[in-house]
N, C-alpha and C positions, 0 to 999 in steps of 0.2 A: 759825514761830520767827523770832526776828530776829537775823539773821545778817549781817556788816558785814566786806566783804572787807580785807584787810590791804593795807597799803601797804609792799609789797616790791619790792625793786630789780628792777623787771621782771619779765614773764612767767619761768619755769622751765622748761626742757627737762630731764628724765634720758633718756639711753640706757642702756636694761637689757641685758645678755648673754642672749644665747638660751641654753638650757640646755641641756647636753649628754646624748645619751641613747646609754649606752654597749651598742650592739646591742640595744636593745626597741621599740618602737612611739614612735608621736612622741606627745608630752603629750597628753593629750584635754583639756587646760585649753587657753583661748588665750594663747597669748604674746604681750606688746606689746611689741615695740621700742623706742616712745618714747612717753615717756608727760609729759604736761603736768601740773605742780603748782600747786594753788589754796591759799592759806593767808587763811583767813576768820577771826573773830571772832563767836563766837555771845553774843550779850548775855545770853539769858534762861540759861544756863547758866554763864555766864562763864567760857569755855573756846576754845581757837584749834581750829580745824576743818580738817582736810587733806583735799583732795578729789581724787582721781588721775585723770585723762582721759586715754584714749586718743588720741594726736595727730592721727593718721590721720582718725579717725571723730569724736571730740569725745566717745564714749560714757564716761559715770561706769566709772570702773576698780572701783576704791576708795572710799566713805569714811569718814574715823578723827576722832572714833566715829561710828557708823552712826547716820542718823535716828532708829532708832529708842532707839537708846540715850540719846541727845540728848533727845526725848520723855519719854522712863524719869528724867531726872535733871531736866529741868526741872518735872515734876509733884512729883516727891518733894522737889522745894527748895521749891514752893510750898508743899504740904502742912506742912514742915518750918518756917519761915521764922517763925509764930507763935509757935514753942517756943522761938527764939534770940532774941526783941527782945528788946531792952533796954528795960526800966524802971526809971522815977526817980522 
């Protein structure tokens, strides 16, 4: 897919709140504290792409919409795309 980063004032830091756990066991999800935002451009779907990274490690957190949904909508615009031309 071709995907074409944005041009945003600079990298994105968020710091998220760790979540409070009131007397039970600690998350069995990971928690990240900081997490680095990516804002892309997908051409073949024509759609801006947000991709979450872990600071720390650089691992994918997130991303919205996921690959494969991204997939799912660029086949179905192709398929699709013969039924919407315009003719004259």
């Amino acid at each position: 897919m071709d995907v074409t980063p944005l041009r945003i004032a600079g990298k994105m830091q968020v710091t998220l709140p760790k979540p409070q756990v009131a007397g039970g066991p600690a998350p069995a999800a990971p928690v990240f504290d900081t997490v680095n935002i990516n804002f892309s451009y997908d051409k073949s779907i024509k759609q801006v792409v947000v991709t979450l990274y872990d600071a720390h490690t650089g691992e994918v957190v997130r991303e919205i919409p996921a690959e494969k949904i991204r997939h799912f909508i660029a086949c179905m615009m192709e398929m699709l795309a013969p039924q919407f031309e315009a003719r004259v």
